[in-house]
C-alpha positions as CSV (number, residue, x, y, z in Angstrom):
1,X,93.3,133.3,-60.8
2,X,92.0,136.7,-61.0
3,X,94.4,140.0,-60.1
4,X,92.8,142.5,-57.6
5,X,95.2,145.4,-58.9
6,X,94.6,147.7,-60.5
7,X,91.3,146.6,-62.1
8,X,89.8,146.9,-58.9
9,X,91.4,149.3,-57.4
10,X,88.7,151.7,-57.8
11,X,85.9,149.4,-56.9
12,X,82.3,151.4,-56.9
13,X,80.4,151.5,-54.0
14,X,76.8,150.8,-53.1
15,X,74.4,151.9,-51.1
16,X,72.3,148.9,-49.8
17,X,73.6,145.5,-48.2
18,X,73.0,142.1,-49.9
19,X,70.4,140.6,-47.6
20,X,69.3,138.4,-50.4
21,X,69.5,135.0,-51.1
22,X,72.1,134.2,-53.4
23,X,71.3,134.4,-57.3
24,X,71.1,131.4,-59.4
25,X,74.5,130.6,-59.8
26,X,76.0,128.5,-62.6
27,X,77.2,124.9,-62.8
28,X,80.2,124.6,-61.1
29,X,82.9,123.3,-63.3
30,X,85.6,120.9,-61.4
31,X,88.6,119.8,-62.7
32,X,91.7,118.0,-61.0
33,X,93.5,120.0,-58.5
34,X,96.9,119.5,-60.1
35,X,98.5,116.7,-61.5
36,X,100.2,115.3,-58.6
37,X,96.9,115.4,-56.1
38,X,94.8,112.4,-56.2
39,X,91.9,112.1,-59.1
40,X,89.0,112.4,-56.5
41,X,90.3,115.7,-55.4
42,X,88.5,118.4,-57.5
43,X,89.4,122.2,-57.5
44,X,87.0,124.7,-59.2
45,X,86.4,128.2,-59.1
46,X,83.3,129.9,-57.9
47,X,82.5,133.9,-59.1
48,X,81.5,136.1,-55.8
49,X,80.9,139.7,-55.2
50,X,83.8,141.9,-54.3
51,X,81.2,144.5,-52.5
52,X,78.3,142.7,-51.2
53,X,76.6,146.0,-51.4
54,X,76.8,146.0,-54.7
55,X,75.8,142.5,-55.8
56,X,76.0,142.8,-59.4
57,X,79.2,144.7,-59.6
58,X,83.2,143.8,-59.7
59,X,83.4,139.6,-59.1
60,X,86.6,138.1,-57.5
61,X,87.4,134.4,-57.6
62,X,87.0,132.0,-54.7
63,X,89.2,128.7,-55.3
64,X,87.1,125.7,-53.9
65,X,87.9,122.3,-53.7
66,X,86.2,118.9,-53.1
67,X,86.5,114.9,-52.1
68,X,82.9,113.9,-52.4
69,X,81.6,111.4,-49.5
70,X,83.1,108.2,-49.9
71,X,79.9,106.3,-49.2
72,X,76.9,107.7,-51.4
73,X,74.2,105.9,-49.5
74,X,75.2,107.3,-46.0
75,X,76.3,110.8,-47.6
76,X,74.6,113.9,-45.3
77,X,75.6,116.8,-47.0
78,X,78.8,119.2,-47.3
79,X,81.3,119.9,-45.1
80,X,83.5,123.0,-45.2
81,X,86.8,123.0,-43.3
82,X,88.6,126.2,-42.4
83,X,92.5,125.6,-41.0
84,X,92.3,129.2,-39.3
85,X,93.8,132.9,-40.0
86,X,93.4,135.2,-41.6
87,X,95.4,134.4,-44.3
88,X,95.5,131.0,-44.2
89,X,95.0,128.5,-47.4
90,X,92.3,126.0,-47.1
91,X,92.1,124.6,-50.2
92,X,94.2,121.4,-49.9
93,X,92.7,120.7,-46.2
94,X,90.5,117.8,-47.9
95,X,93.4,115.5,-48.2
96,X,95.4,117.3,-45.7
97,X,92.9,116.6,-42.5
98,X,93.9,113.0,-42.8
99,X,93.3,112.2,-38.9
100,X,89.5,112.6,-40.0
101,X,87.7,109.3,-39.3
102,X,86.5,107.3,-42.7
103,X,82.9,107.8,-40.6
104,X,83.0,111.2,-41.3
105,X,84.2,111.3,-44.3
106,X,81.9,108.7,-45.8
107,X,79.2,110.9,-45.3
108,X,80.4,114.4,-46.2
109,X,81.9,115.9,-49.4
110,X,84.7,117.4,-48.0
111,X,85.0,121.2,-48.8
112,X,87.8,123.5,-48.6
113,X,88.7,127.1,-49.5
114,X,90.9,129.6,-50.1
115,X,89.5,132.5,-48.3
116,X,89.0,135.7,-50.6
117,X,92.6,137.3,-50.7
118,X,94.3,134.0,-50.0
119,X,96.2,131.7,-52.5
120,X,94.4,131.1,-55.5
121,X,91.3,133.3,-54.6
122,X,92.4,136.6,-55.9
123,X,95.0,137.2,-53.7
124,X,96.5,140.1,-52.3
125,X,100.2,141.3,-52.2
126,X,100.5,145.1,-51.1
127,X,104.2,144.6,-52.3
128,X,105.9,144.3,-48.8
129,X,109.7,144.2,-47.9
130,X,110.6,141.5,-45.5
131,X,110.9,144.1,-42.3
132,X,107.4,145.4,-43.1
133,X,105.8,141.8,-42.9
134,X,107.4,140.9,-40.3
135,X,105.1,143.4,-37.4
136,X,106.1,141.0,-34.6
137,X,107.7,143.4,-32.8
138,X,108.9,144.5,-29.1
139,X,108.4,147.7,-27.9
140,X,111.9,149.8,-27.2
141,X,110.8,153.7,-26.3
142,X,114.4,154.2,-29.2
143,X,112.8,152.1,-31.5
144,X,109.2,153.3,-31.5
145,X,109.5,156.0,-34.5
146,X,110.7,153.4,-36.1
147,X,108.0,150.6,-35.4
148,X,105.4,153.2,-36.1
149,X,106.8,154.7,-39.5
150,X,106.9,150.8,-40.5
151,X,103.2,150.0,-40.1
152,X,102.5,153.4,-41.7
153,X,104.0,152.1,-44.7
154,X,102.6,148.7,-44.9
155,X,99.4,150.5,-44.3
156,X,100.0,153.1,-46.6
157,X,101.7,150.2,-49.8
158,X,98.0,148.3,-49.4
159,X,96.0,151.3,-49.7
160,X,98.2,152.6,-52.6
161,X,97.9,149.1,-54.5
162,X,94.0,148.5,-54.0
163,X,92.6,151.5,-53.0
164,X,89.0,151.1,-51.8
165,X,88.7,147.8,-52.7
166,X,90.7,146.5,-50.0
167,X,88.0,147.4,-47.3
168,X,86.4,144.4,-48.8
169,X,88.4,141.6,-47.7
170,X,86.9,140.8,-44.2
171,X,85.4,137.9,-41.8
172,X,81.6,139.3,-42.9
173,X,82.7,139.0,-46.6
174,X,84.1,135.7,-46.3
175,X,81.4,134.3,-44.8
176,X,78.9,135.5,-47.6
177,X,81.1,133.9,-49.7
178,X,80.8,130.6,-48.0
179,X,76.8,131.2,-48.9
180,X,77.7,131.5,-51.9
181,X,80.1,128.4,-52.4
182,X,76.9,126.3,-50.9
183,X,74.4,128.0,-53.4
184,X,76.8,126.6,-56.3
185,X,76.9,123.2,-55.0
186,X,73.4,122.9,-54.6
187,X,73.2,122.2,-51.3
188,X,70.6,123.8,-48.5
189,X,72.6,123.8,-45.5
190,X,76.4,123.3,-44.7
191,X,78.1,121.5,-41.9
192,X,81.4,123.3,-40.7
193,X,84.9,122.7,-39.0
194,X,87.3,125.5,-38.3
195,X,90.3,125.9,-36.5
196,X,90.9,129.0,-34.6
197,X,90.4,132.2,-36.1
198,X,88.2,129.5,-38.3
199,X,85.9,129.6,-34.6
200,X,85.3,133.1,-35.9
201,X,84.5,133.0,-39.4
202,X,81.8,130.0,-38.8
203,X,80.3,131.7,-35.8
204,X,79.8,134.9,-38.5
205,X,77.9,132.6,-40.7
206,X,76.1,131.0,-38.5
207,X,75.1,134.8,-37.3
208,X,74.2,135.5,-41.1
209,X,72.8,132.4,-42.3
210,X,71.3,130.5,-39.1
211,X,68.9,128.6,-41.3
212,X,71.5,127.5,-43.5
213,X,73.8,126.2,-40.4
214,X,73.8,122.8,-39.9
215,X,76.7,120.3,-38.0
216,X,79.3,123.2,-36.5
217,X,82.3,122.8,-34.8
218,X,84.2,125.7,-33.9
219,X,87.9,124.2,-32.4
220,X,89.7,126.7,-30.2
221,X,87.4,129.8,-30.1
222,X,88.0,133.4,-30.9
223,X,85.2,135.7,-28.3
224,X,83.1,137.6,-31.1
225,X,83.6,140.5,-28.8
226,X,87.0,140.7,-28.2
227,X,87.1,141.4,-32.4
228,X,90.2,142.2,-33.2
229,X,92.6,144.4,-30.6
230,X,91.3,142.7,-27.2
231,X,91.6,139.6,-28.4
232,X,95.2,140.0,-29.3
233,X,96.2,141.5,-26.1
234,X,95.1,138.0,-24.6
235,X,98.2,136.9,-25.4
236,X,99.8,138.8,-23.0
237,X,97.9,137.6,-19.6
238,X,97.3,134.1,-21.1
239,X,101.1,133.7,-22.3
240,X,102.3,135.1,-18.8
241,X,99.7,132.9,-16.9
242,X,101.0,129.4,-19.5
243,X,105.1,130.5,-18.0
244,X,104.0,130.5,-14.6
245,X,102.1,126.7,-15.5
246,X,105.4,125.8,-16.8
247,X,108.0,126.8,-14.2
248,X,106.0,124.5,-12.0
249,X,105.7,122.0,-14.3
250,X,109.5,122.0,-14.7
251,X,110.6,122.2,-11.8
252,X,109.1,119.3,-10.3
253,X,111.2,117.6,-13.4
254,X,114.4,119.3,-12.2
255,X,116.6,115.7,-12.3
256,X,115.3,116.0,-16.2
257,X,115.8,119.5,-17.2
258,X,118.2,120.7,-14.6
259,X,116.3,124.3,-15.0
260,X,116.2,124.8,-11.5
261,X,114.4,123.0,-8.3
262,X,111.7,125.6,-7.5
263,X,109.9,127.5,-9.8
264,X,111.5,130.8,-8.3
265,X,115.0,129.4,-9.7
266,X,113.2,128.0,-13.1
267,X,112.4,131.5,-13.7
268,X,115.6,133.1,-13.3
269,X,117.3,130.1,-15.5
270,X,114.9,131.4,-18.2
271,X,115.4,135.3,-17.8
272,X,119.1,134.7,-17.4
273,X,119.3,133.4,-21.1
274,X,117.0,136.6,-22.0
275,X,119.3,139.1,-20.4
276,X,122.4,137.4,-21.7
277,X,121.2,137.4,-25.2
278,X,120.5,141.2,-24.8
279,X,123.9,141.5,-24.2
280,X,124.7,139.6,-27.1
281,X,122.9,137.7,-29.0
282,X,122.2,134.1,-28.6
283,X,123.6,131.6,-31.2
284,X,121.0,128.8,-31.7
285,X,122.7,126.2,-34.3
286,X,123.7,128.7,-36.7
287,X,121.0,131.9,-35.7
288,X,121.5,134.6,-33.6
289,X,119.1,135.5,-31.0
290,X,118.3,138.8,-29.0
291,X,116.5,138.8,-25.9
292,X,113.1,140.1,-27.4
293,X,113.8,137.3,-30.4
294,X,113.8,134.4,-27.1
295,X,110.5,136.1,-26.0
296,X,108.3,136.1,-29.2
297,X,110.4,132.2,-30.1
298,X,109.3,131.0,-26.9
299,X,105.7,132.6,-26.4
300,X,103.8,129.8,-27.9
301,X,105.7,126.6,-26.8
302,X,104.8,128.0,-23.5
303,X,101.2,126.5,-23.5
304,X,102.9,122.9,-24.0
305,X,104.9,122.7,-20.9
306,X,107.0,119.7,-22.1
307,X,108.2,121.1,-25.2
308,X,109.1,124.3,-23.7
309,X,111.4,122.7,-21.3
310,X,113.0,121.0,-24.0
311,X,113.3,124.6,-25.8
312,X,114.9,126.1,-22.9
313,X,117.3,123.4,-22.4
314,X,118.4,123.9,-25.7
315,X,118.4,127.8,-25.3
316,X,120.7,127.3,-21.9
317,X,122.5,124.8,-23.9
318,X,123.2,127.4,-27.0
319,X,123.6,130.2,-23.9
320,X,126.5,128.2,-22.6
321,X,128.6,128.2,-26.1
322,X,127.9,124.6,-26.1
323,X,126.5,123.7,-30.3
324,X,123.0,122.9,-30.7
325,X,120.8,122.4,-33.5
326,X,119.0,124.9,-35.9
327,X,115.6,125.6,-34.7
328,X,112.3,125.2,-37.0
329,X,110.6,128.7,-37.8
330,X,108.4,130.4,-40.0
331,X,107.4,133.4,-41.5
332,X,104.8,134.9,-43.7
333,X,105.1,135.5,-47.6
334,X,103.6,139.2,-49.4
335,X,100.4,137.1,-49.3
336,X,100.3,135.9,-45.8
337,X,100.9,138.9,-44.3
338,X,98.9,141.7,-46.7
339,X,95.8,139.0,-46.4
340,X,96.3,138.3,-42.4
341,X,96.0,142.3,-41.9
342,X,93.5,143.2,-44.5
343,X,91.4,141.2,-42.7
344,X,92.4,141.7,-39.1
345,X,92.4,145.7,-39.9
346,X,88.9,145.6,-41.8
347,X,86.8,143.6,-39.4
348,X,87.1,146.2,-36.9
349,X,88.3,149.4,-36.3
350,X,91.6,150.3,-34.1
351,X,92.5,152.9,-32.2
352,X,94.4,155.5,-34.4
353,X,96.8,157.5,-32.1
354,X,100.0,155.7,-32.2
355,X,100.5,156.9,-28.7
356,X,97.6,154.7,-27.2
357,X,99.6,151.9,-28.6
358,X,102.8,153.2,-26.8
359,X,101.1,153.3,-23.4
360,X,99.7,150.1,-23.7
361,X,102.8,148.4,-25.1
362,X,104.9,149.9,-21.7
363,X,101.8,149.1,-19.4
364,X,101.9,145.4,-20.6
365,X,105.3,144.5,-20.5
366,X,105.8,145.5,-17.7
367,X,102.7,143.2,-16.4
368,X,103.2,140.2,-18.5
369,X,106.6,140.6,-19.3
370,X,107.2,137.5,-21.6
371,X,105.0,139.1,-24.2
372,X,103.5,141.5,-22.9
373,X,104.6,144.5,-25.2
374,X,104.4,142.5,-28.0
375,X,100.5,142.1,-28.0
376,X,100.0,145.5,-27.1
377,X,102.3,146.9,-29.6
378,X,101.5,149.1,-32.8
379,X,100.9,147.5,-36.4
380,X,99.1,148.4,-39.6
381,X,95.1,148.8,-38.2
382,X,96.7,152.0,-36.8
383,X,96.8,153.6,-39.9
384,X,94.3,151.4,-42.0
385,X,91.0,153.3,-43.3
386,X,87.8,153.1,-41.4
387,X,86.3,149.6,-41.3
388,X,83.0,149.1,-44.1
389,X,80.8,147.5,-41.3
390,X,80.8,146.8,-37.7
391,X,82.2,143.8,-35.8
392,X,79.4,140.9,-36.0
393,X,77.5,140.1,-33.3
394,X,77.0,137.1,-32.4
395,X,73.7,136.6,-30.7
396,X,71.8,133.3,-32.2
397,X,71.0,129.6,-31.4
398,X,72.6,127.6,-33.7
399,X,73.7,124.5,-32.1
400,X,77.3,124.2,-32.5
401,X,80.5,122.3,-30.8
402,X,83.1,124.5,-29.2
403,X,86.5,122.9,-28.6
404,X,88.4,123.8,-26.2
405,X,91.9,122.9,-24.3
406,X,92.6,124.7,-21.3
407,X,95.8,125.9,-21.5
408,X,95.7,126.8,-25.3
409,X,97.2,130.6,-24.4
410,X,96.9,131.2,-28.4
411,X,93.1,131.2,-28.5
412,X,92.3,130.6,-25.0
413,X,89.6,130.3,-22.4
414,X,88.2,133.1,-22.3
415,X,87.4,133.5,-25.6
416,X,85.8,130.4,-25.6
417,X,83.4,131.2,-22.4
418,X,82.9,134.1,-23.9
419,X,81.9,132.2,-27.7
420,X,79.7,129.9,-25.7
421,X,77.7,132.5,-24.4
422,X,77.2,134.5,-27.6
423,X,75.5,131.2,-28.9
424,X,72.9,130.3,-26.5
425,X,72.6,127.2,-27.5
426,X,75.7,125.4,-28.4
427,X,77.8,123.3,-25.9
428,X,81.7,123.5,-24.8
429,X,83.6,120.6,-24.7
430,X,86.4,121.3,-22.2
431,X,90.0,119.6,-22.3
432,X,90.4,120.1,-18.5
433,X,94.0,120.5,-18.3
434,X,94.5,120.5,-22.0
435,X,97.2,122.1,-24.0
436,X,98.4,123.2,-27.4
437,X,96.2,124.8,-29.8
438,X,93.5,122.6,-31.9
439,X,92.0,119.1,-30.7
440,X,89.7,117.4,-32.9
441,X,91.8,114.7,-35.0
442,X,95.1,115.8,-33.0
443,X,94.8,112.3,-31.2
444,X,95.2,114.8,-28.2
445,X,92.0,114.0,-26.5
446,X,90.2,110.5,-27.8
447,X,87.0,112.0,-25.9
448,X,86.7,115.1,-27.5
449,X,87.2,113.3,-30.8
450,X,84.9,110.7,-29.8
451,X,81.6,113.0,-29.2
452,X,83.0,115.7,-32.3
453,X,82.9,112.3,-34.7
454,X,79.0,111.5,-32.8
455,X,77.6,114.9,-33.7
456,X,79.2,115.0,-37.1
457,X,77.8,111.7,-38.1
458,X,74.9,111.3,-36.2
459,X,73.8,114.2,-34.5
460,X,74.4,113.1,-31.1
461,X,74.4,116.4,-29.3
462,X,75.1,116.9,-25.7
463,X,72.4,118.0,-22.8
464,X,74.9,120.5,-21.7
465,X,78.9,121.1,-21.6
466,X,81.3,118.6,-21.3
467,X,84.9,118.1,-19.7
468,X,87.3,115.8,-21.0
469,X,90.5,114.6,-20.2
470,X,93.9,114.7,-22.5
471,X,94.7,111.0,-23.4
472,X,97.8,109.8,-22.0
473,X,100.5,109.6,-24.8
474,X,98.3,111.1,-27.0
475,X,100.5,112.3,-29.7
476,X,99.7,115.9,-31.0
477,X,100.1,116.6,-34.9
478,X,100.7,120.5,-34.2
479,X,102.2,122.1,-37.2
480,X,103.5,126.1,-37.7
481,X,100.5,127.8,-37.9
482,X,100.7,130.8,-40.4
483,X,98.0,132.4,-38.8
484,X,97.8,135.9,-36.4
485,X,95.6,133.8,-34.4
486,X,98.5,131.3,-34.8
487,X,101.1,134.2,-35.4
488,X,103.9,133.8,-37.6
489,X,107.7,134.6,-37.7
490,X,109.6,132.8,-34.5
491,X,106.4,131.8,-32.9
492,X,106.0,129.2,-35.2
């Protein structure tokens, strides 16, 4: 596992892009993953670029593992599998995926990665105290200084530790990389599945490499046009637009939840707790909670309207002195977070002025007030260096599957219409009333699976888009997501 600092701190660079074909690359050597994964799952390390632009300069290691196809006779080819980010690990998603039909994989090497900067593929680490990672974070006019000096520093630590070599680590680069992970396996095309921010990277390769694009499902879209600071002030109108779903929902179920009768009084339940805990915080189980913390905890859980009433029942619960238990959060490590934002900061460029952050911040709070602020608020892209290249766009007619449930406010809607019209020819499948964030092998939606596992295995494509239903019962497998497509921290 190489080291980016300080070898490469002071990466050259070039003057011409690598529009090539990858070189002739050498025989990938596998070996077992680690002695407690099973034999058939093989790790190896490929050798890529760190500047595309400078092909034959500084390399940096992309970790890559494999389950070949369990049927050789019916095998098709490779397929890579992305679980969404930036920043998140793919390497073990092989045997993680295990909802994947045996149809599938008996005709697919299953392929995952470690995105460049991630894991075991030279990661980063700008060296980042806790508060620094942590950029989920409400706006307060006292607390704005504050806010801003903090994503100046993280800013500032990254660029410090890597220098110009951090520019590097973006969607573009990682999807020449994924060229040149299918060059060393020999293979002339690849088949692809990714999750989320995942959408994004595989519609960039499929932009790059159209001719090398074969079976793509992109699950829960990012728009390549919202790329990066639109797209996360989403989450502000589709969040806000998920609570008003839910105090609907909820109060129809008011002999269950005992949240109120009419979404007017659901709503007042819920801001009740939020205003209390400003007071004073909030003990849930053995955690304290301010007002802002109840916003971010409960942004997500939103989109799935049962699981938020059971959240705010235990919020009112906790609200009410009466004990509860601890709830289940996450957070990022150095890694998560100084990958998630090298990425997120170097795709695109941001707006520099801290005080366009400010206004929007105070505009969208007081419009989406759940999260609004949030979304809006400043973080490191504010004070990261100018971005290497320009957003992708997406304009091709690769044929690809995008996945979509409706109410998924953490990649949502939008950003899929807006996906399915940068690619002229693929199709949507729509979860018409659909919630939670990923579909395909959540057991969420039997007829999304049903035509995803078609076009995987035999190509079965559809004449135009598709609405599906969510199965009744279905039971989803959603996990924290360390992802800022999937944020971190309380969201979780």
């Amino acid at each position: 596992m190489a080291s980016l600092a300080p070898a490469l701190a002071a990466a050259p660079a070039a003057a011409a892009p690598d529009r090539s074909a990858p070189q002739k690359t050498a025989k990938t050597a596998w070996q077992r993953c680690g002695p407690d994964t099973p034999a058939s799952f093989r790790c190896a390390t490929v050798k890529v670029p760190l500047d595309y632009r400078s092909p034959g300069g500084r390399k940096i290691d992309v970790e890559i593992s494999r389950i070949k196809a369990a049927d050789p006779d019916k095998r098709r080819g490779v397929l890579f599998i992305n679980p969404g980010g930036p920043g998140g690990p793919g390497l073990d998603m092989p045997v993680e995926l295990n909802g994947l039909p045996r149809s599938v994989k008996d005709r697919y090497d299953l392929i995952g990665f470690d995105p460049r900067g991630v894991g075991r593929s030279t990661p980063l680490a700008c060296g980042l105290s806790p508060e620094e990672r942590d950029v989920e974070r409400p706006y307060k006019a006292e607390t704005f200084a504050r806010d801003t000096a903090l994503s100046r520093g993280f800013a500032d630590k990254c660029r410090a530790k890597y220098g110009s070599a951090l520019q590097h680590f973006t969607t573009r680069n990682t999807a020449r990389d994924m060229d040149r992970i299918r060059a060393a396996l020999g293979e002339k095309k690849i088949s692809y599945l990714g999750y989320s921010y995942g959408t994004y990277l595989g519609a960039v390769y499929t932009e790059l490499f159209p001719q090398r694009s074969d079976r793509i499902v992109l699950d829960s879209a990012v728009d390549p046009k919202r790329v990066w600071r639109t797209d996360f002030r989403l989450w502000g109108s589709e969040s806000q637009k998920a609570y008003q779903r839910w105090t609907k929902w909820t109060a129809k179920r008011s002999d269950v939840y005992r949240l109120g009768d009419t979404p007017a009084k659901v709503d007042r339940t819920f801001w009740r707790i939020v205003k209390q805990a400003d007071r004073e915080p909030v003990v849930v189980g053995t955690t304290p909670y301010t007002g802002d913390q109840i916003r971010a905890l409960t942004r997500r859980p939103f989109h799935t309207v049962k699981s938020a009433a059971e959240l705010v029942v235990t919020l009112k619960k906790a609200a009410a002195g009466k004990p509860t238990e601890d709830l289940e959060t996450g957070g990022m490590d150095d890694n998560a977070a100084s990958s998630l934002w090298a990425v997120t900061c170097g795709d695109a460029d941001w707006p520099k002025n801290p005080e366009t952050y400010r206004k929007d911040a105070v505009r969208d709070k007081a419009r989406y007030p759940l999260y609004g602020d949030f979304a809006s608020h400043i973080n490191p892209c504010a004070f990261w260096d100018k971005a290497v290249e320009p957003p992708t766009t997406v304009d091709n007619g690769v044929r690809a599957l995008i996945l979509q449930n409706e109410w998924d406010s953490q990649t949502s809607l939008p950003g899929a219409r807006g996906l399915r019209d940068d690619m002229k020819s693929s199709r949507m499948v729509l979860v018409e009333e659909g919630e939670g964030h990923g579909i395909y092998t959540t057991g969420s939606s039997l007829c999304v699976d049903s035509l995803t596992t078609g076009y995987l295995t035999t190509g079965a494509y559809p004449a135009k888009d598709v609405t599906c239903e969510p199965t009744p019962g279905g039971q989803r497998s959603d996990g924290p997501d360390p992802l800022p497509l999937t944020r971190p921290s309380t969201t979780a």
